[in-house]
N, C-alpha and C positions, 0 to 999 in steps of 0.2 A: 302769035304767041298768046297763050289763054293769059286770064289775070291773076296773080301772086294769089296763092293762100294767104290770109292773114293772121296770123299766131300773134299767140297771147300768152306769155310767160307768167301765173301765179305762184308766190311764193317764191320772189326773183333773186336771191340772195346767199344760194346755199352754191354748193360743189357742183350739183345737178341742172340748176338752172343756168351755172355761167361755160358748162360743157353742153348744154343748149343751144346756149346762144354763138358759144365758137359755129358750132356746125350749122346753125340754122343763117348767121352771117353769112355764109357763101353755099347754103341752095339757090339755086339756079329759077324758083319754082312759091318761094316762100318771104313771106317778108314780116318779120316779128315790128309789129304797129300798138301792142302793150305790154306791161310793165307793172306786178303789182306786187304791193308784199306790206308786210305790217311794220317796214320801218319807216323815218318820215321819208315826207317827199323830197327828190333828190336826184340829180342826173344817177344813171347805173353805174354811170363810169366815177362816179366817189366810192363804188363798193367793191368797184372791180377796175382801178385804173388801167387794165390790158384794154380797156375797150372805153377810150378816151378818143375822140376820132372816127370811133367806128361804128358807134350807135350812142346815139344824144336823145334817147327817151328818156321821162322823167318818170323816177318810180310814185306809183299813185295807191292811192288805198282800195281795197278791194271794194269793188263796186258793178255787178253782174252787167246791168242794163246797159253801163257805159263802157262796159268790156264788150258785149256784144254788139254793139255800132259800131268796131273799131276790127273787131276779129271774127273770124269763120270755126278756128279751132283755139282750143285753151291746154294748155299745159299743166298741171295740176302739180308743180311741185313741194308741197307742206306738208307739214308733219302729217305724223297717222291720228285718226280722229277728226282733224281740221279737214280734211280732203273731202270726209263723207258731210259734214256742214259745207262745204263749198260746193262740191259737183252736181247737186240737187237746182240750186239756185242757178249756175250756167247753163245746164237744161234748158233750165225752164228758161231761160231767157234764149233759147235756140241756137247754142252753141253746142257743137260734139266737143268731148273734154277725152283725154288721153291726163289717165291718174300712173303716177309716181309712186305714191305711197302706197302702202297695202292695205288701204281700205275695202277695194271690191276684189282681190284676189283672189281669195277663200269663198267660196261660194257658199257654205254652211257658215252661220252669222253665229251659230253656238260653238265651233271652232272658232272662231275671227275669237268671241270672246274670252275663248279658253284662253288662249294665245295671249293675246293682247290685253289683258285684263280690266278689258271696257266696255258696254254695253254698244252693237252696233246699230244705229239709229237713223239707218237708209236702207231697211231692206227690197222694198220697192224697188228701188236702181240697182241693187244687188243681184237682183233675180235676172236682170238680163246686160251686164256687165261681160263684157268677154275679154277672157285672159289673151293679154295680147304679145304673143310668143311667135312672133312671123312666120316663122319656118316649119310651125306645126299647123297654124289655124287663121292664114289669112282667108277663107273665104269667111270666113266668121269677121274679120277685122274689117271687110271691106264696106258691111254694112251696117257696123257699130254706131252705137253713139256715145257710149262709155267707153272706153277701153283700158282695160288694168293690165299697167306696164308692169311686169315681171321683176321680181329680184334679181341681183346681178347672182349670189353662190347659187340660184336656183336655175334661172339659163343657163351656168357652165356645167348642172346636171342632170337636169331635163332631159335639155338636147341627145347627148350622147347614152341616155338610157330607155326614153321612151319605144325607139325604134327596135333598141334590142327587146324590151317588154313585148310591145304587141307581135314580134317573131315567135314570142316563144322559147327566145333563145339562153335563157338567164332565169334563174334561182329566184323568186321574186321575194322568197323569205328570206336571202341573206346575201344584201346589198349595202356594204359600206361604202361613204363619202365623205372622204378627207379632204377641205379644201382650207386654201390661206390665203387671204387677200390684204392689199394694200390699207394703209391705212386712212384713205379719203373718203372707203367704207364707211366709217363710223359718221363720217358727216364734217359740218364745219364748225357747229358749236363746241366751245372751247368744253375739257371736262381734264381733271387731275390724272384719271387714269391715261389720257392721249396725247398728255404734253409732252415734250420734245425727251427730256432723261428715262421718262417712264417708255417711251417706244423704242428710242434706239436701241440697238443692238440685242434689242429683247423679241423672240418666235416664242409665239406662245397661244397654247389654246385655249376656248374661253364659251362661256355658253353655254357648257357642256349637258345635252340633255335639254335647254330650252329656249336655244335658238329658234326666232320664230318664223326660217325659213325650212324648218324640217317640215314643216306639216304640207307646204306650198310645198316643197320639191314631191311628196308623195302625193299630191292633187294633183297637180301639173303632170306627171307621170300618166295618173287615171285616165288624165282628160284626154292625152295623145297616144294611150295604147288600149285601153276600155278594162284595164287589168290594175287590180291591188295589189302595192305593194307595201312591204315592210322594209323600214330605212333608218339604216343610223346615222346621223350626219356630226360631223366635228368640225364646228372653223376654227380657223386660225388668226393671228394678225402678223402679219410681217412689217419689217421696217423698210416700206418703201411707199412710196406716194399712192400708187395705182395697179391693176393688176391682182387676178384670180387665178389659182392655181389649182385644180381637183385631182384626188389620186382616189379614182372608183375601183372597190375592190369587189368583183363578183364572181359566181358560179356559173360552167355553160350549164344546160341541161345535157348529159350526154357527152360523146367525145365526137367537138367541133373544133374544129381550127379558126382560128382568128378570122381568118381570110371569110369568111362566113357571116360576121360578124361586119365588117369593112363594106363587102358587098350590099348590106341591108342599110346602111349608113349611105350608102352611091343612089340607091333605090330612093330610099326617102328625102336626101337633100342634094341630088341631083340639078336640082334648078334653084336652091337658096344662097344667093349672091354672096354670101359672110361663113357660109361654113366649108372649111375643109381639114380633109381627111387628108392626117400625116402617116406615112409609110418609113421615111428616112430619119427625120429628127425627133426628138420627141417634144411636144407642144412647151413651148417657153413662153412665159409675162414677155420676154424680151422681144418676140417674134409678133404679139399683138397688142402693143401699148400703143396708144393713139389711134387705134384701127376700130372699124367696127366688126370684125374677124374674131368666130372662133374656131379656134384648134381642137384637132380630136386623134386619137390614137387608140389603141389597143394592144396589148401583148396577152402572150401567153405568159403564164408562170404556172407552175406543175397544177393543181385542178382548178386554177383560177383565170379569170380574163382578170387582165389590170387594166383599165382605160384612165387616160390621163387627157384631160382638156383644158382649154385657156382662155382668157378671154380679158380684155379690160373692161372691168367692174363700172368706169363712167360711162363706156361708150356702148360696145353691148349690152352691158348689165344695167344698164339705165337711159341716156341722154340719145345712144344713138339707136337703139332700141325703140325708142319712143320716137323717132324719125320715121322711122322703118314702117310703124303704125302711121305715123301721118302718112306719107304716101303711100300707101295701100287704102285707106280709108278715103284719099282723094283720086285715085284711080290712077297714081304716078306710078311708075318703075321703084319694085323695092328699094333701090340701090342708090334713085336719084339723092346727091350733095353730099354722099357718103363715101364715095370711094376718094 
C-alpha cells in the first residue's frame, strides 16, 4: 500500500473546508496532517464539534514552509483575493495547491477585475492555472500544480452545455440558465440578508445581471467546446440548506430530437464516474444531496431543448470536486473516497 497523500486544509473554518474534511476523513488514500485559518489556535473540533473524536488537529496560523513539511497538497479554501496572496507562497514552498476560490478561474485577469472589483495580483500563476472541471479536462489536471476548482451554478452548467456546443448542436446566441441553489451557497459568514426570517419561506432571485459566475459559466463553456458563447444566467436562492437546481433553456440548430442530444452526453461522459444521464425522472436536489453526482436530462418543448441538471453545491460544486482533482492529480481513480 503506497503512502497517504498528505492534505492540508487552508482556511479551515467555512462550509467548504468542514465538507472537506467529512470526505477526506474516510479516503482510503489521504490523510489531512494540517490545519490553518486566521482564527486563534484551537482543536477543529471547537469549530466544528461533529468532528470531536475524529480529527484532533490544532488550527494554526498560516505559515507556508511549515505547511509544506507536513503536506504534499493544500487546499485553498479563503476568500477571493486572499487565495491569490496565499497560492504563490505554497508554490513556492513546493506544494501543488487546488484553489476554492475564484481567483485563478478566469483566465483574462482584466475579466477577474471587471468582475470582482479588485486588482488581480498573481498573474504569473494565472497564466498556467487549470480550470479544474474533471469530466472535461483531466489530462490537464493530472499535471497541474495549480488547480482552480470550479464554481458550483457553473459545474451544473458547463457540464450539460459544453458537449452540446462543441456538436453543434444548440443556438450559441440564445442560451438561458436558471438555476436556484441552497443556501450554504452564500457561505458561512453570518450577513442580515441570510438570517433565518429573511430565508424562510422566501425563492427569490438575486444577482441579476452580475452574478460573478456568468462570465466563468461562458469561459468554461469556451474551454470545453473551443466555441463562444452568449449566456444569460439567473440564480436563485432557496430555503434549504444544500443543493442546485438549473433549468437550461436553448435552441437545437435544426430539427433534432432529444435523443441526439443524450447520445453526445453518453459519447463525452461515458467514463465520468459522477455524471448521469436521466431518461425517466427528471433530475431532483433530492436524488443528489450528499452525493458527489450530477444529474442531467433534456426535453423537448415546441423549438426548444430544456435540459435541467443537479447537483449538490458542497460536494460537486465544491469540496467534492476538489477531491476529484486530488486524485487525478496524484494518479488515483477519479472516484477513490467518493462513492
Amino acid at each position: 500500500m503506497p503512502s497517504p497523500i498528505r492534505a492540508a486544509i487552508v482556511g479551515a473554518t467555512g462550509y467548504t473546508s468542514l465538507e472537506l474534511l467529512r470526505w477526506l476523513l474516510r479516503h482510503p488514500q489521504v490523510k489531512v496532517t494540517a490545519i490553518s485559518s486566521r482564527k486563534p489556535e484551537q482543536p477543529i473540533s471547537t469549530i466544528f464539534p461533529e468532528m470531536l473524536g475524529r480529527i484532533d488537529l490544532p488550527i494554526e496560523p498560516f505559515d507556508p514552509k511549515s505547511i509544506a513539511q507536513k503536506a504534499d497538497m493544500a487546499f485553498l479554501c479563503v476568500p477571493h483575493a486572499t487565495a491569490m496572496a496565499y497560492a504563490p507562497e505554497l508554490l513556492s514552498a513546493g506544494l501543488r495547491v487546488i484553489d476554492l476560490s475564484a481567483d485563478y478561474r478566469l483566465k483574462d485577469a482584466l475579466l477577474y477585475e471587471k468582475w470582482y472589483k479588485q486588482p488581480h495580483t498573481d498573474k504569473t500563476n494565472l497564466s498556467h492555472a487549470v480550470y479544474g472541471l474533471p469530466d472535461l479536462f483531466a489530462a490537464q489536471i493530472a499535471s497541474a500544480t495549480l488547480i482552480a476548482n470550479p464554481g458550483c451554478y457553473t459545474t451544473c452548467a458547463i457540464l450539460p452545455l459544453a458537449p452540446l456546443v462543441k456538436a453543434g448542436l444548440i443556438d450559441t446566441r440564445d442560451i438561458i440558465v436558471n438555476a436556484a441553489s441552497g443556501i450554504s451557497g452564500a457561505g458561512r459568514t453570518p450577513t442580515p440578508q441570510h438570517h433565518f426570517p429573511e430565508r424562510n419561506e422566501a425563492f427569490e432571485a438575486y444577482a441579476i445581471g452580475t452574478h460573478r459566475h456568468a462570465p466563468e459559466i461562458a469561459e468554461g463553456i469556451k474551454l470545453g467546446s473551443g466555441h463562444e458563447v452568449n449566456i444569460t444566467f439567473v440564480p436563485h436562492l432557496v430555503p434549504m440548506d444544500r443543493g442546485i437546481l438549473s433549468t437550461i433553456y436553448t435552441r437545437p440548430m435544426g430539427r433534432q430530437d432529444v435523443d441526439v442530444a443524450r447520445q453526445v452526453w453518453r459519447t463525452a461522459y461515458g467514463s465520468s464516474p459522477f455524471i448521469r444521464i436521466r431518461t425517466a425522472e427528471v433530475p431532483s436536489t433530492k436524488y443528489v444531496i450528499n452525493t458527489n453526482y450530477l444529474d442531467m436530462a433534456v426535453y423537448q418543448y415546441e423549438d426548444r431543448w430544456i435540459i435541467i441538471s443537479a447537483l449538490d453545491n458542497m460536494v460537486k460544486g465544491a469540496a467534492g470536486q476538489a477531491i476529484e482533482n486530488l486524485n487525478i492529480a496524484a494518479g488515483l481513480p477519479q472516484d477513490m473516497g467518493l462513492r
